[in-house]
SEBASE-722807 format. One record per residue (C-alpha): z, y, x. Coordinates in steps of 0.05 Angstrom, whole numbers, padded with zeros to 5 digits, always signed. Layout:
BEGIN
ZYX/...
This chain:
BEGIN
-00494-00171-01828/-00473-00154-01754/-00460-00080-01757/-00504-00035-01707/-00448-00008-01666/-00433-00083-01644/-00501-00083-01615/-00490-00050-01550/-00428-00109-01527/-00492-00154-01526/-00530-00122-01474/-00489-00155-01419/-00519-00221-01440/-00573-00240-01391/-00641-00215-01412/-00689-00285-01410/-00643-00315-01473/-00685-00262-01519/-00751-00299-01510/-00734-00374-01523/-00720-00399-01598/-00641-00408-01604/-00659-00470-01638/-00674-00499-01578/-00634-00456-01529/-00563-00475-01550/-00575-00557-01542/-00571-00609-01587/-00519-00594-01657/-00458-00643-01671/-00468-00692-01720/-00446-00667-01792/-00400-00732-01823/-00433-00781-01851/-00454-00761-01926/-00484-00698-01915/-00555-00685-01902/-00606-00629-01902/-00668-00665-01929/-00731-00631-01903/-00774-00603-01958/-00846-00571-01949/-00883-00537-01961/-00854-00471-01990/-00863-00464-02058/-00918-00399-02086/-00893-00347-02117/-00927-00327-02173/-00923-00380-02227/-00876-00351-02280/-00901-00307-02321/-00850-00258-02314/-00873-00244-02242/-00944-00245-02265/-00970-00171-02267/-00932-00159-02201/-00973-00223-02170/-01038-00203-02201/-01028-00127-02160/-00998-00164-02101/-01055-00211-02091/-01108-00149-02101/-01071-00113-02042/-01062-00172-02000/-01128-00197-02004/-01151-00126-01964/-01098-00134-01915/-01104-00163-01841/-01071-00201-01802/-01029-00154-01756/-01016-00129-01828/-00987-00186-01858/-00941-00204-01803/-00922-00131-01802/-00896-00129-01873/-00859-00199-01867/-00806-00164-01814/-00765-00110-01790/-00787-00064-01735/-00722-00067-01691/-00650-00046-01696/-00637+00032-01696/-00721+00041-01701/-00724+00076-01765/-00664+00113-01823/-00635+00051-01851/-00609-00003-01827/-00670-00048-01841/-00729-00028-01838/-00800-00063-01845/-00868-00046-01819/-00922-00027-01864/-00990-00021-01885/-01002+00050-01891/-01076+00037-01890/-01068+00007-01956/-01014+00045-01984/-00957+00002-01971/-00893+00040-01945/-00841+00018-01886/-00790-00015-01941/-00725+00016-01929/-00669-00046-01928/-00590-00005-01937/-00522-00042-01942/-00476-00034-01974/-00447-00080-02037/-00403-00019-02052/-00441+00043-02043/-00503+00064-01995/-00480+00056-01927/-00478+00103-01871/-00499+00159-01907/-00476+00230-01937/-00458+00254-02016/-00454+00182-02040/-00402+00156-02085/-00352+00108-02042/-00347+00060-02102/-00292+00007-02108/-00298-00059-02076/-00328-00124-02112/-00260-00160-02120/-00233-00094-02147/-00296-00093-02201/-00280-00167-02217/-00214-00149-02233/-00232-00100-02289/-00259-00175-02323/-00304-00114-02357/-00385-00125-02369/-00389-00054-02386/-00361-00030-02324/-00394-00080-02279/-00458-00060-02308/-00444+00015-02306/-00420+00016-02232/-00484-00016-02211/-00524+00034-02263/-00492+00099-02222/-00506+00051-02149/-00573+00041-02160/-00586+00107-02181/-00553+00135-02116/-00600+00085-02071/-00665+00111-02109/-00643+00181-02100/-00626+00169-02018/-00695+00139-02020/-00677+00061-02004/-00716+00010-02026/-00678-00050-02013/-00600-00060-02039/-00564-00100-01995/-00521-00135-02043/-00489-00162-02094/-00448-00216-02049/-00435-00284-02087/-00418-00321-02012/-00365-00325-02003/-00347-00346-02061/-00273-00338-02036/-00258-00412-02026/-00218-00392-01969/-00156-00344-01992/-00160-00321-01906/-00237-00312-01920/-00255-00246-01893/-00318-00228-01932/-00282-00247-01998/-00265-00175-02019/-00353-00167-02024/-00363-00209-02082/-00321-00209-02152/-00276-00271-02154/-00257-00339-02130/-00288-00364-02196/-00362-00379-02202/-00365-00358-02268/-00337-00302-02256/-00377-00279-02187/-00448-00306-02236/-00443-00256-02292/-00411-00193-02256/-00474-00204-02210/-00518-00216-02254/-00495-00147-02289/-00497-00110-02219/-00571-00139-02210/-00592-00108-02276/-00564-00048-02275/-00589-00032-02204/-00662-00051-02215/-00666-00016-02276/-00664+00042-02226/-00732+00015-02191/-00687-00019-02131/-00692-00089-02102/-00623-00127-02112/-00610-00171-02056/-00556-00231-02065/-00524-00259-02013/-00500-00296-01966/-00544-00365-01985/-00499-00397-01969/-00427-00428-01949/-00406-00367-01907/-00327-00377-01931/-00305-00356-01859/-00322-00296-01812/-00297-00340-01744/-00352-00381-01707/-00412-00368-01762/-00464-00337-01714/-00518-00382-01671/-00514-00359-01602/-00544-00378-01532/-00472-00420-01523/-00455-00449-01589/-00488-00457-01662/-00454-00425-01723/-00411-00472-01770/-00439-00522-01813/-00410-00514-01881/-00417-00595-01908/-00424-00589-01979/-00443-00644-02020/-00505-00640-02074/-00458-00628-02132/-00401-00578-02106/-00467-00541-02081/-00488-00539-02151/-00434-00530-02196/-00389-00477-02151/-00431-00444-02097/-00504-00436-02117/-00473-00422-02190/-00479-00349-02180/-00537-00353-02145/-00578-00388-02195/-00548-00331-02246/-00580-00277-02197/-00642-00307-02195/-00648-00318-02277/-00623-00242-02282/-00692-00231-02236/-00665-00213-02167/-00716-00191-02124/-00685-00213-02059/-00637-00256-02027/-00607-00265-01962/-00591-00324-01924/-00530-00337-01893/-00506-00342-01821/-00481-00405-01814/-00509-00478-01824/-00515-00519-01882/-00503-00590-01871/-00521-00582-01807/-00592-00540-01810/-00586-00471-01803/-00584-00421-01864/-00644-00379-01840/-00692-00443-01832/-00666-00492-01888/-00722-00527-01925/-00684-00554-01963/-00639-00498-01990/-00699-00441-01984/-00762-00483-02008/-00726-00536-02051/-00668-00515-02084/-00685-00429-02085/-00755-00428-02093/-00777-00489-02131/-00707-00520-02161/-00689-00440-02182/-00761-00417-02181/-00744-00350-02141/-00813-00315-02145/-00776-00255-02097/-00763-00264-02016/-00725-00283-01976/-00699-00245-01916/-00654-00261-01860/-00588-00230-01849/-00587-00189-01790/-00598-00222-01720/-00596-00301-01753/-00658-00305-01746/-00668-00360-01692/-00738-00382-01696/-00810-00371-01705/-00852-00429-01741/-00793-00470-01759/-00762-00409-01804/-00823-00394-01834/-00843-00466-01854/-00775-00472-01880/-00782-00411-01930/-00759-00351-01905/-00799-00290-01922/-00772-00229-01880/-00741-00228-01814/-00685-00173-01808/-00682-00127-01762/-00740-00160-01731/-00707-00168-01654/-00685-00238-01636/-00611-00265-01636/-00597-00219-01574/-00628-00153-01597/-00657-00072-01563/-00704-00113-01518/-00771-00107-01553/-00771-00189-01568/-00785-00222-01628/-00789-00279-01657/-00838-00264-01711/-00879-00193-01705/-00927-00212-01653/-00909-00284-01644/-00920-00295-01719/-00984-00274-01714/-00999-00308-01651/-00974-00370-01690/-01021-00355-01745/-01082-00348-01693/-01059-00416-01663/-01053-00453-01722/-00983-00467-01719/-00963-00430-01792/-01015-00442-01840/-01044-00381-01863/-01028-00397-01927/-00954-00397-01912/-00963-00314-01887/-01002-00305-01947/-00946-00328-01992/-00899-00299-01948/-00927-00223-01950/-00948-00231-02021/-00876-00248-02043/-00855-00184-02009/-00906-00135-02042/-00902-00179-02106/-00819-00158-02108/-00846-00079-02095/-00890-00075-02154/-00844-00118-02202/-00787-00057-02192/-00849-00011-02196/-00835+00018-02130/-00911+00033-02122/-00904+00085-02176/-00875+00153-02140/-00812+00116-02100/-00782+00166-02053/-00773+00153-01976/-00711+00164-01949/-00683+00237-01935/-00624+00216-01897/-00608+00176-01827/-00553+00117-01824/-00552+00134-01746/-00533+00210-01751/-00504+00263-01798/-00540+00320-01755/-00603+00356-01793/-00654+00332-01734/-00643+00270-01680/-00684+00215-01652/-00737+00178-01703/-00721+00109-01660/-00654+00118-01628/-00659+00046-01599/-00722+00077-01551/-00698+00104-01482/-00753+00161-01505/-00764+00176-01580/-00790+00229-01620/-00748+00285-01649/-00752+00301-01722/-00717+00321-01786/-00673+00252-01803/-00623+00281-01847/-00638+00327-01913/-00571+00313-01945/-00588+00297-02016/-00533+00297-02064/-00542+00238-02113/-00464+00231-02139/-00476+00263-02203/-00411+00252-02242/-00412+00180-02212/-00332+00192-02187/-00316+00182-02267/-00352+00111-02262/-00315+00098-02194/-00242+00117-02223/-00260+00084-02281/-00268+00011-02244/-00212+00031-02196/-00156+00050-02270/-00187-00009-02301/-00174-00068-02241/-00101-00045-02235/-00071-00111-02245/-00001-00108-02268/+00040-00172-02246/+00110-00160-02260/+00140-00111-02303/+00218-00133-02312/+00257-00084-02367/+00180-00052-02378/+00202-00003-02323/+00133+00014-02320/+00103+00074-02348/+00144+00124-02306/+00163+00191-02331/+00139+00249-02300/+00214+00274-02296/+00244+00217-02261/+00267+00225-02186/+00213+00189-02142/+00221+00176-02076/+00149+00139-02041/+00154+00093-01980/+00088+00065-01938/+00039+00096-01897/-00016+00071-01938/+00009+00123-01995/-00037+00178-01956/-00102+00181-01928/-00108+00167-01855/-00086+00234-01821/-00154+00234-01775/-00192+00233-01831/-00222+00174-01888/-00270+00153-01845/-00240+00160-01771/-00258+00093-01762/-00332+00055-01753/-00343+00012-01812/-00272+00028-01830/-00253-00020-01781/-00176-00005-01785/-00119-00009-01836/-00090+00056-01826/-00070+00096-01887/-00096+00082-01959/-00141+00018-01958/-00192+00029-02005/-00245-00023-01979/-00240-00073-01922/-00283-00062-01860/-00358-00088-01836/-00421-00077-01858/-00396-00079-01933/-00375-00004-01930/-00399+00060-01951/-00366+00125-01921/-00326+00169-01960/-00332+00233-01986/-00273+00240-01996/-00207+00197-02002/-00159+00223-02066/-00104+00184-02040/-00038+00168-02078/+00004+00215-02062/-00034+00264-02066/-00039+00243-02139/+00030+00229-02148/+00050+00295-02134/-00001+00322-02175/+00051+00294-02231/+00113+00290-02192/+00111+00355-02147/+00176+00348-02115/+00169+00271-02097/+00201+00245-02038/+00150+00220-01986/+00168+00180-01933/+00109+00166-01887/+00135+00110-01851/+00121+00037-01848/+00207+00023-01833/+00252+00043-01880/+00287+00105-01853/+00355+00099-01843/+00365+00174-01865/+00351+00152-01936/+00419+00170-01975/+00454+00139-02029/+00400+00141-02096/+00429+00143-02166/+00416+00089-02210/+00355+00111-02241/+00325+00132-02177/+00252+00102-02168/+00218+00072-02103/+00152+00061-02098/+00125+00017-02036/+00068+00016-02013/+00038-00049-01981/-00029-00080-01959/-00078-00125-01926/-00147-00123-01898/-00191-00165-01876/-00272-00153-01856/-00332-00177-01817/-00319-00214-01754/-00364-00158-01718/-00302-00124-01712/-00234-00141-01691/-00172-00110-01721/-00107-00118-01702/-00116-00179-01681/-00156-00205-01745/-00231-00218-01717/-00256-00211-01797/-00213-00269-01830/-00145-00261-01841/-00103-00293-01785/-00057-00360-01812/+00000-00308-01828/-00040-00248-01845/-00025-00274-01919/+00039-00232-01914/+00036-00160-01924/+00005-00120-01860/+00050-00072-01818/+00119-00108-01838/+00112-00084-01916/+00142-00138-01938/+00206-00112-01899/+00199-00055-01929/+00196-00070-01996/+00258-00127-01982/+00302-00057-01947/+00273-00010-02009/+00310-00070-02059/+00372-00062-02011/+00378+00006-02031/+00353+00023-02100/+00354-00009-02165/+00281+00008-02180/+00225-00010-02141/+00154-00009-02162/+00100-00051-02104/+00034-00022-02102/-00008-00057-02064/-00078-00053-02037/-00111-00117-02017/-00170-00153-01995/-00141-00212-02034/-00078-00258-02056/-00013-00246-02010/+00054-00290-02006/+00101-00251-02043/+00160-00298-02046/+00209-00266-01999/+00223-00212-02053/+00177-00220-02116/+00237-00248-02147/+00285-00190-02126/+00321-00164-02179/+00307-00097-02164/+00232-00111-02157/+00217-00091-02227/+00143-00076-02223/+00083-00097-02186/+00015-00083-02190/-00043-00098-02150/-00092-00038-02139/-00141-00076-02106/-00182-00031-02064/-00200+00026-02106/-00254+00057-02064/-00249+00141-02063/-00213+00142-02132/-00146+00107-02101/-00103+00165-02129/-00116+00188-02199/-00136+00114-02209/-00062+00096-02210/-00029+00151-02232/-00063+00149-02289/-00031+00067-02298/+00040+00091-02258/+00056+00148-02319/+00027+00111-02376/-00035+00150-02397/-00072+00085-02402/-00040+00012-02397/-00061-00035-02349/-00112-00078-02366/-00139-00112-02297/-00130-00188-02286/-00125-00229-02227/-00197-00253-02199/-00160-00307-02157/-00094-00341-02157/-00029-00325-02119/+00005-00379-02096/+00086-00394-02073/+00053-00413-01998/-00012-00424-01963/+00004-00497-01966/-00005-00499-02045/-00074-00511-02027/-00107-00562-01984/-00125-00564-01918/-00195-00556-01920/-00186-00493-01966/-00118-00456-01932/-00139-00461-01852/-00202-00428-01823/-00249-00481-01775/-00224-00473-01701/-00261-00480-01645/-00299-00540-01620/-00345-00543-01563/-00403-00561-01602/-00419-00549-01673/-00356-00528-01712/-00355-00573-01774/-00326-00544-01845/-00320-00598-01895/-00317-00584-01964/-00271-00647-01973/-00235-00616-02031/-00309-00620-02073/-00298-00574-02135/-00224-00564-02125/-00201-00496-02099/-00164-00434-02133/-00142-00454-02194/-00175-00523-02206/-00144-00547-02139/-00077-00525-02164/-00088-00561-02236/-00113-00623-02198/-00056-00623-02156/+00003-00598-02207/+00020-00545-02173/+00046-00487-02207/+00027-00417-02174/+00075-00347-02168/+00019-00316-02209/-00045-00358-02242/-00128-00333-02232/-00133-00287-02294/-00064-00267-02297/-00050-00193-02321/+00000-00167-02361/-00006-00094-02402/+00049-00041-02432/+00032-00081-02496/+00022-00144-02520/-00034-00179-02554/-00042-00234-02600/-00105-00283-02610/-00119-00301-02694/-00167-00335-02734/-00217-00369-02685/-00272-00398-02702/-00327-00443-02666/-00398-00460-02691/-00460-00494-02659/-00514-00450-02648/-00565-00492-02608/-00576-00569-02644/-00586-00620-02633/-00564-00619-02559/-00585-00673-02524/-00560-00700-02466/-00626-00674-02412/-00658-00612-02422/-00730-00623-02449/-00792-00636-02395/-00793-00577-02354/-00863-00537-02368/-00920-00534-02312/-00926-00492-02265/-00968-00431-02274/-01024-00407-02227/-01019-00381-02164/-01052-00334-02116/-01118-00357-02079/-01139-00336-02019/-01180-00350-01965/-01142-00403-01911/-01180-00405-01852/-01153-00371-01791/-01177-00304-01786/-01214-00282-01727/-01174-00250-01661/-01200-00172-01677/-01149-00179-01737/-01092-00169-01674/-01122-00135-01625/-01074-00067-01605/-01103-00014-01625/-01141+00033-01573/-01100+00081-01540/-01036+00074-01595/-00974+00108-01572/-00927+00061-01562/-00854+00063-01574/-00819+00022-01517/-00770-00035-01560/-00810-00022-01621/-00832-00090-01646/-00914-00083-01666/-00950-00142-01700/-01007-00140-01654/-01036-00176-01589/-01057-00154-01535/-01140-00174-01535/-01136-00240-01482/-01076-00263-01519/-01102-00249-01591/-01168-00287-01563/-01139-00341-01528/-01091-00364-01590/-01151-00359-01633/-01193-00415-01590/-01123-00460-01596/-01135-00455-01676/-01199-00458-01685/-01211-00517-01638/-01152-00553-01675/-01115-00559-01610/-01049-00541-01631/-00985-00578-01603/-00936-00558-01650/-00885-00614-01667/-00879-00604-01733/-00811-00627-01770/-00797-00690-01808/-00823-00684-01870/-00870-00631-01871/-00935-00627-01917/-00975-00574-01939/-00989-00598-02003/-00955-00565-02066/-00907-00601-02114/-00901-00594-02181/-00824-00577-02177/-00765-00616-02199/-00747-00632-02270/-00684-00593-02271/-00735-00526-02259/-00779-00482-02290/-00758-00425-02294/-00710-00362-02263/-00654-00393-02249/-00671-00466-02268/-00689-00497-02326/-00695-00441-02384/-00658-00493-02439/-00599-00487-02389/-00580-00413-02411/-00593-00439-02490/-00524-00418-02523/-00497-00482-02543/-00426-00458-02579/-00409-00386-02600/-00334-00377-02608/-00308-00309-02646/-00227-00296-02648/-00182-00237-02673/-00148-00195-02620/-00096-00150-02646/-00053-00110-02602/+00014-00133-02628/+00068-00080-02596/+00088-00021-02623/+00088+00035-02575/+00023+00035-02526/-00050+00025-02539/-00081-00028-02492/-00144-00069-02480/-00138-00140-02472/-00182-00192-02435/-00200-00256-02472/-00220-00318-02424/-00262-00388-02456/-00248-00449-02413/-00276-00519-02422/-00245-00579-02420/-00288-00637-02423/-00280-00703-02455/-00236-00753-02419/-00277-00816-02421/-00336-00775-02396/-00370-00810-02330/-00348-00750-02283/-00292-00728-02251/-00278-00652-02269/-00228-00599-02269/-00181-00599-02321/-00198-00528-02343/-00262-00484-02324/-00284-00414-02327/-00337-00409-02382/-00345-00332-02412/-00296-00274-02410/-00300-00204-02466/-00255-00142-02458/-00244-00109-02519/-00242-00040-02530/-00172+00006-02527/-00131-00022-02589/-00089+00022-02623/-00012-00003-02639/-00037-00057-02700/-00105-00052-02686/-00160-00115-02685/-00224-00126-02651/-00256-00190-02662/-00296-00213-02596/-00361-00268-02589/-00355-00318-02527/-00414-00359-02516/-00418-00428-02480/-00492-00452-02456/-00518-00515-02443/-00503-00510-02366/-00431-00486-02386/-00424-00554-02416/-00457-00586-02370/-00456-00621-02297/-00499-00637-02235/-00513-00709-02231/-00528-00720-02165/-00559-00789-02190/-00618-00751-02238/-00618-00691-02206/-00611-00646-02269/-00552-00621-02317/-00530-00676-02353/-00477-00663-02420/-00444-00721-02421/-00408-00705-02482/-00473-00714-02526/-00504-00788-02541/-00578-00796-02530/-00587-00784-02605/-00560-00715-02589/-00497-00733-02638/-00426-00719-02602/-00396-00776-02558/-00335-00737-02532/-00295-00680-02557/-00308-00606-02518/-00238-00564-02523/-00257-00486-02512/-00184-00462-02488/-00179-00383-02506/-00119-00345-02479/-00113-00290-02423/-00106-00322-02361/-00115-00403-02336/-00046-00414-02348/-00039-00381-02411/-00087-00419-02454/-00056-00421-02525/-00123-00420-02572/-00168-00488-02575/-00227-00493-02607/-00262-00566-02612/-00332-00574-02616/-00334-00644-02649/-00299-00623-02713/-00316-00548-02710/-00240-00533-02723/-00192-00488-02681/-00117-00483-02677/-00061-00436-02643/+00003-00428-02618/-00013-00493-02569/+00015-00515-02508/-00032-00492-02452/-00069-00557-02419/-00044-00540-02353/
């Protein structure tokens, strides 16, 4: 999303670019390399044929059905930027009983807004590797939207995916795993519509960079170039996860996809989301992509956001009024703005938002009681905006919580680590303490001064406050030694041997709407080192003391080489970015009241060049379209590094604790048989909503008489010789609309690899269940350990795939000294599974057509993808341990 305080740098831009499509303004795109292709696919797909979505169909028809035209078009978009409290917001149909839907970032916490809970950051929750805590952070998010009055939840993010370590957006979603990013947001989807509010995943899809992803006047955004089975198998993973948990929304991305632009896809929106996935929800643009009228809406999408055009605060649109001139003109079918608006109030009944939903008592555009209802208007209204509603409840214990629980300790040489309260501490980094003007001095926290808690962008929520770690550390420590510098002082004297340093080190990275220090959202080429010279500091900290612990707060994997292997480096751990619970979070991990138990959500590698080129550089400029190949197909993080034999500094899962765990007595059994090679023939598709398709007449958009107008508020209606005179066009068939290639109106019965949320139902069937022993083997601390299941498929199999992948992850409960807990992974029939691009559907091509085995399955247990010493196979139904790990 671009944030509304970049909005106002646009206003230079020459005012006639607003009312032409950007389609067409910015010329004719570059050619995406041979291979890649956006088929066309029409028409959009109805909602309403699953079952599950059929109550909310059955209202949403009723209430359609009365609706008009202006109406329609009304509830299918936003009403401008900075024209309402939140930072989308729709029109209505108040005549009806259908509210302005209130649409409020951010993935972390409700943006712009007072007595929230500042929650910590996706990567941070994907650290944890916990299903409880995912679940419960989104339990106490959604509960804070409902009670702010929101509708709409602008998240979880699942793109990027965090194929690019420099990727700015990465610190959003949960992992560069797409396992791991599918079932933490597929927890954070329940857990915040439980609370009545409309999940939205995003960014659909291939947004891995910030730089050059925005269509403008002068250049189209990036075409990510992803072929049919990457697409499936890594990036719309996740998203087809989001869409079986029953997410009510999703949001395209910014950029292109193989060479068509996110918010006007056919193929990605209409064939692969709403058909391939069956997504019965809508789909919305992010924020100023939208960049065209008929086009977008043929292709799918469902909800323009805000409403203005690419170059918003003139009063233009692209839909609004020109939708329903389009409609009058016979240019969109009326059966497309049907489908459209029913999908939206469909999605409002399912999360029962019809039954006593509060609007919103606050403003994202002021803190003061009263200000302007439409601060984008030269002249606006003055009202109450603010009524500063306190919905944190004891939501801070949640918060810490995921913050303790993500620590991730990576080194911890002579178990230096817990500290005693009665050592001599001296603290080093100006990221120990909050920024001295204040948590959230800067807009959109859009600067890396003092404790980084969350990157910046519209992915932010403001602070209520900041318990920073010093503040903490004394709380323990009272007569620490803080030096608030970023250079080691020279006045440091002489420690004693048993002295302690703590460092303090991090890196940020945002949204490209803001530029920070140089970094315009992605990290720059050498931004992989530690911001502000830490890694100086921590090298001059070595010099002098024989004890030095590295905290560090980051948006994501750093070189650590030039002293990770320092002798007097005895402890790292990675904090992540803890959100408003950075202090107690750690302190409580630094002194040993809990041991760690968070685990890496990417890898860390010895130097940006352990990857490949395609996945360690960001796309640079080109005067035309800039092209991002996905030539590395399913290979990044750790499967790149597998494939390529490359061993990292520190492996994706890696986490170490004050104790040590040991994995006994696995077993593996089938649970779905026999498991044949295709899922079965998909089921038929359900009915529909009917309604009537000819064009309505002109009085449906005539302005009403003598309406008060607000000037750069977008309105659905026409003025009475425009409303008439596109009328005559479609009723006299004389439209001139040049349709794209491909298009039809008639529906299709879907592909076979559908049928349901998500795809095929039989694809979520559990196909192995696999139960080991975890006992917590040392002697001193109690711990909790994280168990990961990864496949490795047969060798002879047809397909080329990663030696080891992702499949199901289980955190056990704290574990006295000797203790056991025995924990259930579960592998599906996608898990075992892949996309033949050939069929089109999930093949196993470990199982014969008479559903007997052909190839042996190896379910790898352990506690990181390098540390795989458990295998389980599923053609003899044995197990053994105390293996080699495959990589």
């Amino acid at each position: 999303m671009v944030h509304r305080a970049t909005a106002f740098g646009l206003l230079l831009l020459p005012g006639p670019f607003v009312s032409v499509s950007l389609a067409r303004s910015v010329g004719p795109r570059d050619p995406v390399p041979e291979g890649f292709h956006a088929a066309p696919y029409y028409p959009t797909p109805h909602g309403g044929w699953l079952d599950s979505w059929q109550e909310a169909y059955t209202k949403a028809e009723a209430l359609v059905s009365q609706m008009t035209l202006a109406e329609k078009t009304n509830i299918t978009s936003g009403v401008g930027f900075w024209m309402g409290p939140c930072v989308g917001n729709t029109g209505s149909a108040e005549r009806l009983g259908f509210p302005r839907l209130c649409l409020q970032d951010s993935a972390l916490g409700v943006a712009s807004a007072d007595n929230i809970t500042a929650f910590p950051a996706g990567i941070t929750t994907g650290a944890t590797w916990d299903k409880a805590l995912m679940y419960a952070r989104a339990v106490s998010m959604g509960k804070e939207y409902r009670g702010k009055g929101a509708n709409v939840h602008l998240g979880p993010s699942v793109g990027p995916l965090g194929r690019k370590p420099l990727g700015g957006r990465n610190w959003e979603g949960f992992g560069s795993d797409p396992v791991l990013q599918a079932k933490a947001a597929a927890l954070h989807i329940q857990g915040i519509q439980e609370q009545g509010i409309i999940a939205t995943i995003k960014h659909l899809i291939g947004n891995e960079q910030e730089m050059y992803r925005m269509y403008n006047p002068f250049q189209p955004g990036y075409s990510a170039n992803i072929d049919d089975r990457t697409l499936h198998e890594l990036y719309l993973w996740p998203f087809a996860e989001a869409v079986h948990a029953g997410v009510g929304a999703v949001m395209t991305a910014y950029n292109a996809v193989n060479g068509s632009a996110c918010s006007q896809n056919s193929h990605l929106i209409n064939g692969i989301l709403k058909d391939e996935l069956g997504f019965q929800g809508m789909v919305m643009s992010d924020w100023l992509s939208h960049i065209s009228g008929v086009d977008s809406a043929l292709a799918g999408l469902d909800m323009n956001m805000p409403g203005d055009t690419n170059i918003p605060l003139f009063g233009f649109s692209l839909w609004q009024y020109e939708l329903t001139r389009s409609v009058l003109n016979g240019s969109v079918p009326l059966d497309r703005l049907n489908d459209m608006a029913t999908r939206v109030v469909a999605t409002w009944y399912k999360l029962k938002q019809d039954k006593d939903h509060p609007r919103p008592n606050f403003s994202s555009n002021t803190r003061d009681r009263n200000g302007l209802l439409y601060p984008a208007a030269l002249i606006s209204p003055v009202g109450q905006v603010n009524w500063f509603v306190n919905v944190q409840e004891d939501h801070y214990l949640v918060a810490r919580q995921v913050a303790q629980d993500a620590i991730t300790l990576l080194k911890n040489n002579g178990s230096l680590l817990p500290l005693s309260t009665s050592s001599r501490l001296s603290v080093f980094g100006t990221h120990a303490q909050v920024n001295p003007a204040g948590p959230n001095a800067c807009l959109n926290r859009a600067c890396n001064t003092g404790t980084l808690g969350m990157g910046w962008g519209s992915g932010v929520a403001d602070y209520p406050y900041l318990d920073d770690p010093i503040s903490a550390i004394r709380r323990r420590v009272p007569d620490v030694a803080f030096h608030n510098t970023d250079r080691f002082p020279s006045s440091v004297g002489t420690p004693s041997p048993d002295d302690v340093a703590i460092v303090f080190i991090t890196s940020d990275a945002g949204e490209n709407s803001f530029t920070v220090e140089g970094n315009h959202g992605d990290r720059d080429a050498d931004k992989l080192a530690a911001w502000h010279g830490g890694d100086k500091l921590v090298q001059d900290a070595a010099q002098k003391y024989n004890n030095v612990v590295v905290v560090v707060h980051t948006v994501g994997p750093l070189i650590l080489e030039s002293w990770i292997d320092h002798p007097s480096v005895k402890a790292v751990l990675f904090a992540h970015l803890p959100g408003q619970e950075a202090g107690e979070s750690l302190t409580n991990i630094l002194f040993g009241d809990v041991s760690p138990s968070g685990h890496l959500p990417y890898s860390i590698t010895k130097a940006a060049t352990d990857y490949p080129d395609s996945i360690a550089n960001l796309r640079g400029f080109a005067l035309g379209q800039v092209q991002d190949t996905y030539s590395e197909g399913l290979y990044i993080d750790y499967r790149s590094l597998n494939k390529r034999g490359i061993k990292p500094r520190f492996a994706f899962g890696h986490g170490l604790s004050y104790t040590n765990f040991t994995l006994s007595n696995p077993t593996i059994r089938p649970v779905t048989t026999p498991l044949t090679p295709l899922p079965p023939a998909r089921s038929p598709k359900g009915p529909t909503p009917s309604y009537a398709t000819a064009i309505p007449p002109a009085s449906e958009a005539y302005w009403p008489d003598n309406f008060p107008r607000i000037w750069r508020y977008l309105y659905s209606w026409l003025p009475r010789g425009e409303a008439d005179a596109a009328h005559a066009v479609g009723v006299a068939g004389d439209k001139t609309y040049a349709y794209p290639e491909g298009y039809s109106t008639v529906q299709k019965p879907g592909p076979a690899a559908g049928g349901g949320e998500g795809g095929h139902p039989a694809l979520w069937d559990v196909a192995w269940e696999v139960r080991v022993a975890v006992t917590n083997a040392g002697g001193r601390h109690a711990g909790r350990a994280v168990v990961q299941a990864y496949v490795q498929f047969p060798g002879d199999v047809p397909y080329d795939t990663p030696v080891v992948q992702l499949r199901d992850f289980e955190k056990t409960g704290v574990l006295a000294p000797g203790e056991s807990e025995t924990v259930t992974l579960r592998l599906t029939r996608k898990d075992l599974s892949v996309w033949d691009v050939g069929v089109q559907n999930w093949v196993v091509p470990g199982v014969g057509l008479d559903g007997n085995a052909r190839g042996r399955y190896t379910v790898w247990l352990g506690e990181a993808s390098d540390a795989l010493f458990v295998a389980c196979y599923t053609d003899t139904g044995e197990c053994e341990t105390g293996l080699e790990p495959p990589v």
